[in-house]
C-alpha positions as protocol buffer text, in pm:
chain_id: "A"
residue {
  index: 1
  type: UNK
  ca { x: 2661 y: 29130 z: 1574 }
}
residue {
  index: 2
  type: UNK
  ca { x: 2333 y: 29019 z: 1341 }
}
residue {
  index: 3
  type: UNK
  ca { x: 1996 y: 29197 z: 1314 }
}
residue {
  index: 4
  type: UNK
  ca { x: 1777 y: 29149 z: 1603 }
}
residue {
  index: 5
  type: UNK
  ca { x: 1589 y: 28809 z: 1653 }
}
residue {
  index: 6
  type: UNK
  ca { x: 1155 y: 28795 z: 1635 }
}
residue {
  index: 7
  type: UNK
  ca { x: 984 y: 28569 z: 1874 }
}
residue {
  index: 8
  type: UNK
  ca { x: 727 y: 28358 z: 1770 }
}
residue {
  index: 9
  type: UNK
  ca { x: 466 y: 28209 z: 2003 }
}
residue {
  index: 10
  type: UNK
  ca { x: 444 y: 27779 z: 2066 }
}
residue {
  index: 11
  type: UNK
  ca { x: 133 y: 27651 z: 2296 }
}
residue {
  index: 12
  type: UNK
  ca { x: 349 y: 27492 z: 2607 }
}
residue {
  index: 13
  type: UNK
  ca { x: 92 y: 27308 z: 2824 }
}
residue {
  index: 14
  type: UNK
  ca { x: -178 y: 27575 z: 2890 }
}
residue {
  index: 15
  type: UNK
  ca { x: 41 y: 27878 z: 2862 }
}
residue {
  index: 16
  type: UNK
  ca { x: 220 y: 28011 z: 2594 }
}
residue {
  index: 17
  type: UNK
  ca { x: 588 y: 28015 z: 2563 }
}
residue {
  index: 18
  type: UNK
  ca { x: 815 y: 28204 z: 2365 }
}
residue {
  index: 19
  type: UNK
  ca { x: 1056 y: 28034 z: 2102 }
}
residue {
  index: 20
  type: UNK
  ca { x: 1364 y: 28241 z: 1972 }
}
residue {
  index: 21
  type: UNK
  ca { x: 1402 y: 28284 z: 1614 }
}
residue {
  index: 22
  type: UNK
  ca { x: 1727 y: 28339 z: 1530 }
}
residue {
  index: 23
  type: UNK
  ca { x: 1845 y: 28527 z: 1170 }
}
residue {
  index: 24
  type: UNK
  ca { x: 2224 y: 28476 z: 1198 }
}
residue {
  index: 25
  type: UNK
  ca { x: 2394 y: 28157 z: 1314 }
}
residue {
  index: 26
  type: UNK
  ca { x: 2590 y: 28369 z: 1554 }
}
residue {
  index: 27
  type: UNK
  ca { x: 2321 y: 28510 z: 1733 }
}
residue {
  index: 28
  type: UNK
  ca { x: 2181 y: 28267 z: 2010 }
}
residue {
  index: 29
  type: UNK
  ca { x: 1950 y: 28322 z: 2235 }
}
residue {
  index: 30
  type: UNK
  ca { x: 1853 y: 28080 z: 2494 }
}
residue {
  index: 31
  type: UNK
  ca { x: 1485 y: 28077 z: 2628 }
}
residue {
  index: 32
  type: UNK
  ca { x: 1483 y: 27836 z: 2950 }
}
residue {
  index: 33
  type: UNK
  ca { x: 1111 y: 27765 z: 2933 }
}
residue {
  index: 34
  type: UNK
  ca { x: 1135 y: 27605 z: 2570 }
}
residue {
  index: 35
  type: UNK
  ca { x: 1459 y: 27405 z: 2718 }
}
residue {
  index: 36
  type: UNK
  ca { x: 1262 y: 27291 z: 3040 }
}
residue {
  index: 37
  type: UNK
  ca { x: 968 y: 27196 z: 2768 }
}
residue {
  index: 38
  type: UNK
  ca { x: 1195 y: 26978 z: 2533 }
}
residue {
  index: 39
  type: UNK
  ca { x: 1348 y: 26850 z: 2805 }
}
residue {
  index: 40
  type: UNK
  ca { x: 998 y: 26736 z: 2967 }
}
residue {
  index: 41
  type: UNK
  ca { x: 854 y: 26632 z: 2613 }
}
residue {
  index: 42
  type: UNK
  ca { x: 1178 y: 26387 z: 2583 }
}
residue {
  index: 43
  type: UNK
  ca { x: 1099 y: 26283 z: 2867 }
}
residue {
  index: 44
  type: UNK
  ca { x: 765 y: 26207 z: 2821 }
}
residue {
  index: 45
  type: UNK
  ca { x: 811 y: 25993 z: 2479 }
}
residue {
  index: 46
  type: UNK
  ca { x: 1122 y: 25806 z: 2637 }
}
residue {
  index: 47
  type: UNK
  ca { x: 860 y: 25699 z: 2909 }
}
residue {
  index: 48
  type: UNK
  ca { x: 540 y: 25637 z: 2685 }
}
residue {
  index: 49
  type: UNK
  ca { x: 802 y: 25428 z: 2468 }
}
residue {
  index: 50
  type: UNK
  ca { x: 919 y: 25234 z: 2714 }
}
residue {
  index: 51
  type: UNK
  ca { x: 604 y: 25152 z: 2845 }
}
residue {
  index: 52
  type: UNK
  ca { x: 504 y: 25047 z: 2532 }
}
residue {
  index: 53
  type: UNK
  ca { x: 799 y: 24858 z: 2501 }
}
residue {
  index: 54
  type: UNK
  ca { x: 770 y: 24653 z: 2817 }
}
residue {
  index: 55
  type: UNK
  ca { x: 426 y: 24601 z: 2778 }
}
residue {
  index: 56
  type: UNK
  ca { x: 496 y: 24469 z: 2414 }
}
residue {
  index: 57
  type: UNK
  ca { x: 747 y: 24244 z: 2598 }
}
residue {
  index: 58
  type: UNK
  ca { x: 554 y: 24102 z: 2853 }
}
residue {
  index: 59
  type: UNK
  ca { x: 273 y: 24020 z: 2571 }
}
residue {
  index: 60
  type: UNK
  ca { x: 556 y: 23850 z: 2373 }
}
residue {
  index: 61
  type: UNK
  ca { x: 674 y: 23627 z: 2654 }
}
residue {
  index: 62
  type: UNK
  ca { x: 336 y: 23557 z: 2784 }
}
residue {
  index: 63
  type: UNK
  ca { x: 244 y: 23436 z: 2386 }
}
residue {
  index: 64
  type: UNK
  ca { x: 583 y: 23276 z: 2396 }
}
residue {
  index: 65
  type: UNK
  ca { x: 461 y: 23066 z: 2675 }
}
residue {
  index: 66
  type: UNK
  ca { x: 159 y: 22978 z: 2619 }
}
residue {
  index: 67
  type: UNK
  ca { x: 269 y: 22814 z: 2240 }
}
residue {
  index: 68
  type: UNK
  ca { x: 564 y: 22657 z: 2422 }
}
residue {
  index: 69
  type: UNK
  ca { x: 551 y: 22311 z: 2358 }
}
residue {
  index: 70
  type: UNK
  ca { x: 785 y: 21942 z: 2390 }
}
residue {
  index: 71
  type: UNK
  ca { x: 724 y: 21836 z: 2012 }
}
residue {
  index: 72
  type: UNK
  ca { x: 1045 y: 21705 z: 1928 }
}
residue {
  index: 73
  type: UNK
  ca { x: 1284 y: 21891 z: 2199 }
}
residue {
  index: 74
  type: UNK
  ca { x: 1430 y: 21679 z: 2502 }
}
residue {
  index: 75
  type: UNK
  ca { x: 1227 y: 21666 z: 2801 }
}
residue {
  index: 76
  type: UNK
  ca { x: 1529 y: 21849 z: 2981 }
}
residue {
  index: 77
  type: UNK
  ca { x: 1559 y: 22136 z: 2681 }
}
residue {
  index: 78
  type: UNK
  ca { x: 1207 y: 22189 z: 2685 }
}
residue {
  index: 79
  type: UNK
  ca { x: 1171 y: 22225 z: 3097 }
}
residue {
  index: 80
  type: UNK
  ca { x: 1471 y: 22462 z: 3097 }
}
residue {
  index: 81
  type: UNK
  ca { x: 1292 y: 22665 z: 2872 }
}
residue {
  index: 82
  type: UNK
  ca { x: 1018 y: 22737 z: 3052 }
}
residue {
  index: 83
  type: UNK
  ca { x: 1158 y: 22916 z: 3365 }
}
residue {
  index: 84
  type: UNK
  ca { x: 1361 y: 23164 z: 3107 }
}
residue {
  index: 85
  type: UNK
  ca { x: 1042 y: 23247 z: 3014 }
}
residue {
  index: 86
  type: UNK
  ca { x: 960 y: 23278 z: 3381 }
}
residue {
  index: 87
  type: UNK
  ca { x: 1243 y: 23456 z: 3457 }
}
residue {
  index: 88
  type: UNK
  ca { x: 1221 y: 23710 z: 3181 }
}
residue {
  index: 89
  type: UNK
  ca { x: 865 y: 23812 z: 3292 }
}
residue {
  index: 90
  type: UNK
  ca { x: 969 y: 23842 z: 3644 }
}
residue {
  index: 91
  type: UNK
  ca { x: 1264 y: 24075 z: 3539 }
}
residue {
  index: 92
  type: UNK
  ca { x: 987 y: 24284 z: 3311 }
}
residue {
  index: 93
  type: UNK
  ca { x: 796 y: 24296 z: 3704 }
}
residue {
  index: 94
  type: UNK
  ca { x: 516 y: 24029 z: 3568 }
}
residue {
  index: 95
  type: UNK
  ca { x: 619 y: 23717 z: 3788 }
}
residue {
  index: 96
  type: UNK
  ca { x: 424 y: 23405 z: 3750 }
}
residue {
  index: 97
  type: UNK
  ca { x: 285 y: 23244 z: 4048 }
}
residue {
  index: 98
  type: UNK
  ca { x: 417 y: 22823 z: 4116 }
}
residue {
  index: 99
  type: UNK
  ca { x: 82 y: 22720 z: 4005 }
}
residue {
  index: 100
  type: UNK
  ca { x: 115 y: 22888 z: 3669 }
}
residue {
  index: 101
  type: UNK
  ca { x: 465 y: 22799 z: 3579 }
}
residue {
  index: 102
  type: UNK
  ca { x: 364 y: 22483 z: 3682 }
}
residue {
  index: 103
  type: UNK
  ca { x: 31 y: 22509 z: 3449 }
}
residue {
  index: 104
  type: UNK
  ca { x: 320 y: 22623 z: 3136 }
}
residue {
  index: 105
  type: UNK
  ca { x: 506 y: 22284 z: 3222 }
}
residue {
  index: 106
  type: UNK
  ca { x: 246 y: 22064 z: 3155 }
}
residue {
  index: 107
  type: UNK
  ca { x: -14 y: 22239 z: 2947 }
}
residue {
  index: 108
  type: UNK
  ca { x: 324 y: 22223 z: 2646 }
}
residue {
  index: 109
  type: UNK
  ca { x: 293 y: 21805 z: 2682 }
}
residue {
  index: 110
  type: UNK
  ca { x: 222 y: 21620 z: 2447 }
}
residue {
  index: 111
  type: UNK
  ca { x: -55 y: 21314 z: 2476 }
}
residue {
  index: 112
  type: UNK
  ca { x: 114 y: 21049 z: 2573 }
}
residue {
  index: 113
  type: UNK
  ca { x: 172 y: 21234 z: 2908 }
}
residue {
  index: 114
  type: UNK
  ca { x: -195 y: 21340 z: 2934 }
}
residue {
  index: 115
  type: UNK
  ca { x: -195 y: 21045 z: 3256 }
}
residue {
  index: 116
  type: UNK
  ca { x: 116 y: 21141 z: 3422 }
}
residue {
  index: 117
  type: UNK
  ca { x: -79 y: 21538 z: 3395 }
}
residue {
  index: 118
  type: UNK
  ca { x: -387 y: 21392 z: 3520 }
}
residue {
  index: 119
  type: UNK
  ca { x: -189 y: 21240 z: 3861 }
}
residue {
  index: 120
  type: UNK
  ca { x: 8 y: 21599 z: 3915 }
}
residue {
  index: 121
  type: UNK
  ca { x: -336 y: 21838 z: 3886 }
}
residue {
  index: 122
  type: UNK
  ca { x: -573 y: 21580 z: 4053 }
}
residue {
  index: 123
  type: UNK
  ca { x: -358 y: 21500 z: 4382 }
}
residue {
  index: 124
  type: UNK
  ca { x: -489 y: 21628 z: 4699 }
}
residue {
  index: 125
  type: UNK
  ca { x: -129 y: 21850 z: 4819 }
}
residue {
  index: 126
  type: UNK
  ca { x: 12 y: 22052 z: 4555 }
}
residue {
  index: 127
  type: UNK
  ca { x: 345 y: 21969 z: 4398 }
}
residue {
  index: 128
  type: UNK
  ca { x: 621 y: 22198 z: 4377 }
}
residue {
  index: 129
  type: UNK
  ca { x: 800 y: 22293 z: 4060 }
}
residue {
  index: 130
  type: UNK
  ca { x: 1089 y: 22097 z: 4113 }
}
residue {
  index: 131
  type: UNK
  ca { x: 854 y: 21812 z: 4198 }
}
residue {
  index: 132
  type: UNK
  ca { x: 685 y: 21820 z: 3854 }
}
residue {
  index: 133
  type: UNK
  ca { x: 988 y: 21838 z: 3673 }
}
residue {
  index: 134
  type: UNK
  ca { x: 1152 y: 21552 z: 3903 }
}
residue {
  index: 135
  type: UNK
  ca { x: 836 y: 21339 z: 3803 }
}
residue {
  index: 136
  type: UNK
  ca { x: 846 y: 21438 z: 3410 }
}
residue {
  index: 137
  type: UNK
  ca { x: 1179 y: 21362 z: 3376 }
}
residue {
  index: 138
  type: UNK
  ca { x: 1147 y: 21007 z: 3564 }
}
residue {
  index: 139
  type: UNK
  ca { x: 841 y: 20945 z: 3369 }
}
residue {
  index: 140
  type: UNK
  ca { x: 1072 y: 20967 z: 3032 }
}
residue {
  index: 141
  type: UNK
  ca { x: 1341 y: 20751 z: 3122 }
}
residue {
  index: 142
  type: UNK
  ca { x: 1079 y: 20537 z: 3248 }
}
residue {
  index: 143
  type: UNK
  ca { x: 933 y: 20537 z: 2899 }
}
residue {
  index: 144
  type: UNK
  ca { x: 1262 y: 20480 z: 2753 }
}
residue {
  index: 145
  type: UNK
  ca { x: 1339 y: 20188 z: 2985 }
}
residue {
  index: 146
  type: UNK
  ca { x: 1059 y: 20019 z: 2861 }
}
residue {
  index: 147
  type: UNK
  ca { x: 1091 y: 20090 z: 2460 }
}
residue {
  index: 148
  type: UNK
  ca { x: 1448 y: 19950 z: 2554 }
}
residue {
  index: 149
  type: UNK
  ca { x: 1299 y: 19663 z: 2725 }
}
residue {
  index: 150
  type: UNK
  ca { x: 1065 y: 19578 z: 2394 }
}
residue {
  index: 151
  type: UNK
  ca { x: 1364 y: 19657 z: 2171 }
}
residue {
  index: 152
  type: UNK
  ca { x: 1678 y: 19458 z: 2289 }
}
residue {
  index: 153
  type: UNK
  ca { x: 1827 y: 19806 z: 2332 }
}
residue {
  index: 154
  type: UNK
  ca { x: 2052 y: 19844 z: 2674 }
}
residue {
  index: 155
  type: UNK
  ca { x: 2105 y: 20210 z: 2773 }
}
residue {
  index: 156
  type: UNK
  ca { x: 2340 y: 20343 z: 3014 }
}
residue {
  index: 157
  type: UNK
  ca { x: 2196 y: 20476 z: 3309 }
}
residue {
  index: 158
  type: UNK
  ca { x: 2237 y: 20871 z: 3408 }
}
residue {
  index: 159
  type: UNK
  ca { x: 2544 y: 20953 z: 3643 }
}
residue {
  index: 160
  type: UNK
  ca { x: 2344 y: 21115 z: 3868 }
}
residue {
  index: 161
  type: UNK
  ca { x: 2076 y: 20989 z: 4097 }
}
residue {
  index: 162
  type: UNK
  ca { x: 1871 y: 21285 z: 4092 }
}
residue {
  index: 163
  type: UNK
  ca { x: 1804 y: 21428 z: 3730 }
}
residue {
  index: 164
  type: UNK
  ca { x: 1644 y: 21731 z: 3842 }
}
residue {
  index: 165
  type: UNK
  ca { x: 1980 y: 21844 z: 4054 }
}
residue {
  index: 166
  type: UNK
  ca { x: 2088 y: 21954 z: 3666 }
}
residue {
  index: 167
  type: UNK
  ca { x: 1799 y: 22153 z: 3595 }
}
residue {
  index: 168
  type: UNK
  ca { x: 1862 y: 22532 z: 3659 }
}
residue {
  index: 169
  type: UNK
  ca { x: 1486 y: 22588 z: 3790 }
}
């Protein structure tokens, strides 16, 4: 076969470990101590990554949140929104409580709901999330009705009774 291989010496944890150095590309010589350390040092990173990863994640959908606001979407697009956000965070193991995703819903509003906000955080028994959005989204056709009122405008009225049964939430 080839000439015969050197070792060299590689720090492995706190004890030294020998690494083959091979002359010929015939000649292999397999040291299970250096495997068991790549092995353990790919492990390693793929964890460390991953946690960075995730943690990177939950950042981003916790900004993502936060900066969430109506502006010009529909009041139904913009409270669908919000529990993929929830949802995503969940999945990364960072679930919001009710009280937060219901602190995301209407912290995104815009002014003109600041009273319809003000009734929601200052009653006495807590509403639920599908109460808030059930209230939101009567308090905009509401709104509507009445610019249609003022305007001559007629508008057909939603199919269902219940907006909120078309909310995925």
């Amino acid at each position: 076969m080839g000439e015969t291989s050197t070792v060299a010496s590689k720090p492995f944890t706190n004890n030294m470990i020998s690494i083959p150095l091979v002359n010929h590309i015939e000649d292999t010589i397999v040291n299970g101590e250096y495997v068991d350390y790549k092995q353990q040092d790919s492990s390693f990173y793929s964890w460390l990554l991953s946690s960075i990863n995730s943690s990177t994640k939950i950042m981003h959908l916790h900004c993502s949140l936060k900066t969430l606001r109506k502006r010009d979407l529909r009041m139904r697009e913009y409270l669908t929104q919000i529990p993929i956000i929830c949802d995503n965070l969940a999945a990364c193991g960072n679930p919001l409580t009710e009280t937060m995703h219901i602190f995301a819903i209407l912290s995104g509003l815009p002014p003109e709901y600041e009273p319809v906000v003000a009734v929601i955080t200052s009653n006495q028994q807590s509403y639920k999330i599908d109460g808030v959005c059930s209230v939101l989204l009567d308090t905009k056709a509401l709104q509507q009705d009445f610019l249609d009122g003022h305007t001559g405008n007629t508008r057909v009225k939603p199919e269902s009774p219940n907006p909120i049964n078309n909310l995925n939430i």
